[in-house]
C-alpha positions in Angstrom: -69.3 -31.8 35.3 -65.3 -32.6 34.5 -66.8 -36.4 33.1 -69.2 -34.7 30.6 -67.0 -31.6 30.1 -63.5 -33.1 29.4 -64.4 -35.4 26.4 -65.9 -32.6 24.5 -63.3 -30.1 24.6 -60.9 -32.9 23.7 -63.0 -34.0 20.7 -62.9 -30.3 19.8 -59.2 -29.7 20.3 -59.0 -32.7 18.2 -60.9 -31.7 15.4 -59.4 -28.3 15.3 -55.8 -30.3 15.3 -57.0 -32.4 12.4 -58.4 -29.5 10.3 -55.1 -27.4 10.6 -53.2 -30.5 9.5 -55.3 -30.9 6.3 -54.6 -27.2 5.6 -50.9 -28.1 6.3 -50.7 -31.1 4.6 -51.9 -29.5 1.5 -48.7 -26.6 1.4 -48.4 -23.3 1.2 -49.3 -23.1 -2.8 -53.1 -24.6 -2.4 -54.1 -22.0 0.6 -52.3 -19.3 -1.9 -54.3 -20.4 -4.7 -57.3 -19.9 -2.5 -57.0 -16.7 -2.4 -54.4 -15.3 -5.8 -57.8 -15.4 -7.8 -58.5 -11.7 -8.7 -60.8 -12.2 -11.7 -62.9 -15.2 -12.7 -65.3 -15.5 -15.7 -67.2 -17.7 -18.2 -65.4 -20.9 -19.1 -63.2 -21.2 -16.1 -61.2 -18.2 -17.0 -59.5 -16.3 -14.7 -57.0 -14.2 -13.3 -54.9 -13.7 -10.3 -54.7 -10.9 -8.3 -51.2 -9.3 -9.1 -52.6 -9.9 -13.3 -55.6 -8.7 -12.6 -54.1 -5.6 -10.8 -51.7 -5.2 -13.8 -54.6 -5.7 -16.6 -57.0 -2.9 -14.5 -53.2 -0.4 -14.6 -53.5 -1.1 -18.7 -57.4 -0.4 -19.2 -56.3 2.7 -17.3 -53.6 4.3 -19.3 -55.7 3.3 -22.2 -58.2 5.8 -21.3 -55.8 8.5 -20.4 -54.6 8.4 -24.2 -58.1 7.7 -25.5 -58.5 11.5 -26.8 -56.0 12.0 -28.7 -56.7 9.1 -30.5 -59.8 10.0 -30.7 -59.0 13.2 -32.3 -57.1 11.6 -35.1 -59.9 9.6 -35.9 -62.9 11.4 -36.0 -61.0 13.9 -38.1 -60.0 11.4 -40.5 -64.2 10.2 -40.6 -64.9 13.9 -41.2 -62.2 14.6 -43.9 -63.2 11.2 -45.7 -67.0 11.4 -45.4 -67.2 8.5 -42.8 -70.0 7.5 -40.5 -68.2 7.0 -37.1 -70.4 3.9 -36.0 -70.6 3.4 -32.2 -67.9 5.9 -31.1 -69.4 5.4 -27.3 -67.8 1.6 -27.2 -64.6 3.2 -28.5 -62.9 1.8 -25.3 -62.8 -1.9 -24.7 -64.6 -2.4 -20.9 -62.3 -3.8 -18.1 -64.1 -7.0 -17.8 -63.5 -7.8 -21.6 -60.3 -7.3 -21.5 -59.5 -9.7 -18.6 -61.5 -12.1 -20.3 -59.4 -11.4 -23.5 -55.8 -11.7 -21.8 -57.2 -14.8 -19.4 -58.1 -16.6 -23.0 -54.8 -15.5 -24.8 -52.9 -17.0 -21.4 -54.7 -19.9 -21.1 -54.3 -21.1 -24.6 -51.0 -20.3 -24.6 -49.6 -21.2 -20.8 -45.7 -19.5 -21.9 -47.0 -16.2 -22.3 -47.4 -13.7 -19.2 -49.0 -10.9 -18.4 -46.8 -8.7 -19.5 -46.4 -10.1 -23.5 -50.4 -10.6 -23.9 -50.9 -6.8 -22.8 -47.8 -5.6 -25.0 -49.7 -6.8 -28.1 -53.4 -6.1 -27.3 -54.6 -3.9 -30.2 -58.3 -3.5 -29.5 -58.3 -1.8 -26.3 -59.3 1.8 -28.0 -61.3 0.6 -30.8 -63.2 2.3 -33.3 -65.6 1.8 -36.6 -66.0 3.9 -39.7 -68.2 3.1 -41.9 -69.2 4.4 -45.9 -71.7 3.0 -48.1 -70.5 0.5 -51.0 -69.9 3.6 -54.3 -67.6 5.4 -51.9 -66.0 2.6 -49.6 -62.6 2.0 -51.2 -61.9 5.8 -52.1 -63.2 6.5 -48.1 -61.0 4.3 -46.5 -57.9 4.5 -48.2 -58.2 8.5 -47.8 -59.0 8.1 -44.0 -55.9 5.6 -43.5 -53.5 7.8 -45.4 -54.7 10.8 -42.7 -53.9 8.7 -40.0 -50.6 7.4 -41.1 -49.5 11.2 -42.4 -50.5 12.3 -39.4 -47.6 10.1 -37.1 -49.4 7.0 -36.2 -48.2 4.0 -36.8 -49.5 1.1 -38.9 -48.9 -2.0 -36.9 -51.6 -4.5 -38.6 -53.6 -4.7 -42.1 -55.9 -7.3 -42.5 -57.5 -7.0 -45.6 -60.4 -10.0 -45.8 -62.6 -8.7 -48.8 -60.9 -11.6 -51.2 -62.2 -14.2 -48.9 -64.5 -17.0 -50.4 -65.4 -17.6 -47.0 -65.9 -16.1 -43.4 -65.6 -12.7 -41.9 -65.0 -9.8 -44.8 -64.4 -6.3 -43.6 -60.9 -4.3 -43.3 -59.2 -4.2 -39.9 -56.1 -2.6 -39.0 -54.5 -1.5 -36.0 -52.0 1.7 -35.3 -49.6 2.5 -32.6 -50.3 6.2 -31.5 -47.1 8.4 -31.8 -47.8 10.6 -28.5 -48.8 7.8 -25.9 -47.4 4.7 -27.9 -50.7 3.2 -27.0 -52.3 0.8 -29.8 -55.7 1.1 -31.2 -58.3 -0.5 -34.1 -59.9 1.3 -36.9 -62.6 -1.3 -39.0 -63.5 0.3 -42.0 -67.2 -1.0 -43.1 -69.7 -1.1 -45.4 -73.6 -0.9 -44.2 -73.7 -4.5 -45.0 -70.2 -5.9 -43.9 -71.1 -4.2 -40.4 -74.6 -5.8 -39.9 -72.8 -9.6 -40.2 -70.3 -8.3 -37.6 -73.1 -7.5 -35.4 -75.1 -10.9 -35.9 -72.4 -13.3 -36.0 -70.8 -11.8 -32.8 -72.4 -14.0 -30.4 -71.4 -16.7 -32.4 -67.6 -15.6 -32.6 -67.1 -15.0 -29.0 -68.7 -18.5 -28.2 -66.1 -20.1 -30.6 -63.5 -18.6 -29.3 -63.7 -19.5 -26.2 -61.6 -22.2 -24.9 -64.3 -24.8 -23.0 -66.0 -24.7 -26.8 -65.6 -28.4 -28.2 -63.6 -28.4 -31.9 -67.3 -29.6 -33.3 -68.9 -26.8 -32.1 -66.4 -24.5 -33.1 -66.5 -26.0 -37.1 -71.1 -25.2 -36.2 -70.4 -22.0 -35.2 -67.8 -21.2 -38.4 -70.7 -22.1 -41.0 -73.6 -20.0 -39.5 -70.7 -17.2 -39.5 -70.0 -18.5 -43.3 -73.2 -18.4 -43.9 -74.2 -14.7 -43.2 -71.0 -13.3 -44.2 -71.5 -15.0 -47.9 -74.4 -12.7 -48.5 -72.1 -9.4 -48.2 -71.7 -7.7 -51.5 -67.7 -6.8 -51.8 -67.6 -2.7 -52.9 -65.5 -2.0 -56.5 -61.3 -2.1 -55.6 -62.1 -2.9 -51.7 -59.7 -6.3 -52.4 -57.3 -4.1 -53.3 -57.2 -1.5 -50.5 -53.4 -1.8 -49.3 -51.7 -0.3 -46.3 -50.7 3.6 -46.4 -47.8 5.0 -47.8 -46.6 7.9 -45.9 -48.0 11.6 -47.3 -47.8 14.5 -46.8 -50.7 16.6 -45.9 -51.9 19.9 -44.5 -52.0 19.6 -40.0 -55.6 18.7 -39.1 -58.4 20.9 -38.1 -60.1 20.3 -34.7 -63.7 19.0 -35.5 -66.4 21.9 -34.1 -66.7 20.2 -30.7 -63.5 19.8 -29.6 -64.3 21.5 -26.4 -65.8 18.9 -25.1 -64.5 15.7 -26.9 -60.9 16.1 -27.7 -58.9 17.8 -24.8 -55.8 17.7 -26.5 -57.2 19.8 -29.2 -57.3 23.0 -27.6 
């Protein structure tokens, strides 16, 4: 028995001695890497655990001021005759956003956490939408709402004058009870249908595996549909809000049940 017995456990106790001294020899950062991934996705993105944790703590407080926001803005759509166009996507899912920060840190490696989540602006998003005769008048009565009524306008990106590429009018708007930032588009029937088709295409461009070629592909289809978008009279011309003054808003009929902080 000790003849057959003895050289196996030693070729065990060896093998066990020469697989701890791999892990060994490879330091404590690779078996920490192991296992600091909290989040992967598409295209080698991914997170680790303490900025996943942190990104999942943001995507919360983002709900939690959500309905005040969302007061705001669906009084504005009412006030300015707006179609509010897919108000149940209003908040940005968790997954997108880690794939959105993972991108934004990857791209740029001297960024953290912390600074990519300070300036995300789409996390609370919304869409209104008015038909091409009363766009212009529509939007810049719904923005004026919003910026008499406290929140701040933080970006204005006004792409109707573009020969080429996406046209539409985004801006974003720091909310002056939770401080948290949001995105209003402001669309035409038209403007909104490109969004829609190209959007596949956009987040396949942006993403960072996609070779420069495919990138310039992907910019022409996008070119392409967004080219056939008729621009609505003055919409070139829309311009951020100048503070007004204006009566205090009235809670839309439902408020009940979809704006707590309107009771």
């Amino acid at each position: 028995m000790s003849t057959t017995t003895t050289p196996t456990i030693g070729r065990n106790l060896l093998t066990a001695a020469f697989a701890t001294a791999l892990v060994l020899s490879a330091g404590p950062s690779a078996t920490a890497a192991a296992g600091d991934v909290g989040w992967k996705g598409e295209g080698g993105l991914t997170l680790s655990a303490a900025d996943n944790a942190k990104v999942d703590a943001y995507a919360d407080r983002a709900k939690e001021a959500e309905g005040s926001i969302s007061l705001d803005v669906r009084t504005a759509a009412l006030a300015s005759g707006a179609e509010l166009v897919g108000f149940e996507n209003r908040l940005k899912s968790p997954d997108s956003l880690k794939r959105k920060v993972a991108t934004s840190l990857k791209e740029r490696p001297e960024q953290n956490v912390d600074t990519v989540l300070q300036g995300l602006g789409d996390a609370v998003r919304y869409t209104l939408q008015w038909p091409d005769g009363t766009y212009t008048g529509g939007a810049a009565t719904a923005s004026n709402l919003l910026s008499a009524w406290g929140n701040d306008s933080t970006k204005w990106s006004n792409t109707w004058s573009r020969a080429n590429g996406y046209k539409g009018l985004n801006t974003g708007w720091r909310a002056p009870r939770s401080g948290q930032l949001f995105e209003v588009q402001f669309h035409t029937p038209a403007s909104k249908h490109a969004q829609e088709v190209t959007h596949l295409l956009y987040e396949e461009q942006r993403l960072p595996s996609t070779s420069p070629a495919r990138k310039e592909e992907l910019q022409a289809q996008q070119d392409a549909v967004f080219a056939a978008v008729p621009v609505p009279p003055g919409a070139d011309r829309l311009s951020s809000p100048a503070p007004l003054a204006v009566p205090a808003r009235t809670c839309p009929a439902d408020h009940v049940t979809t704006a707590p902080s309107c009771r």
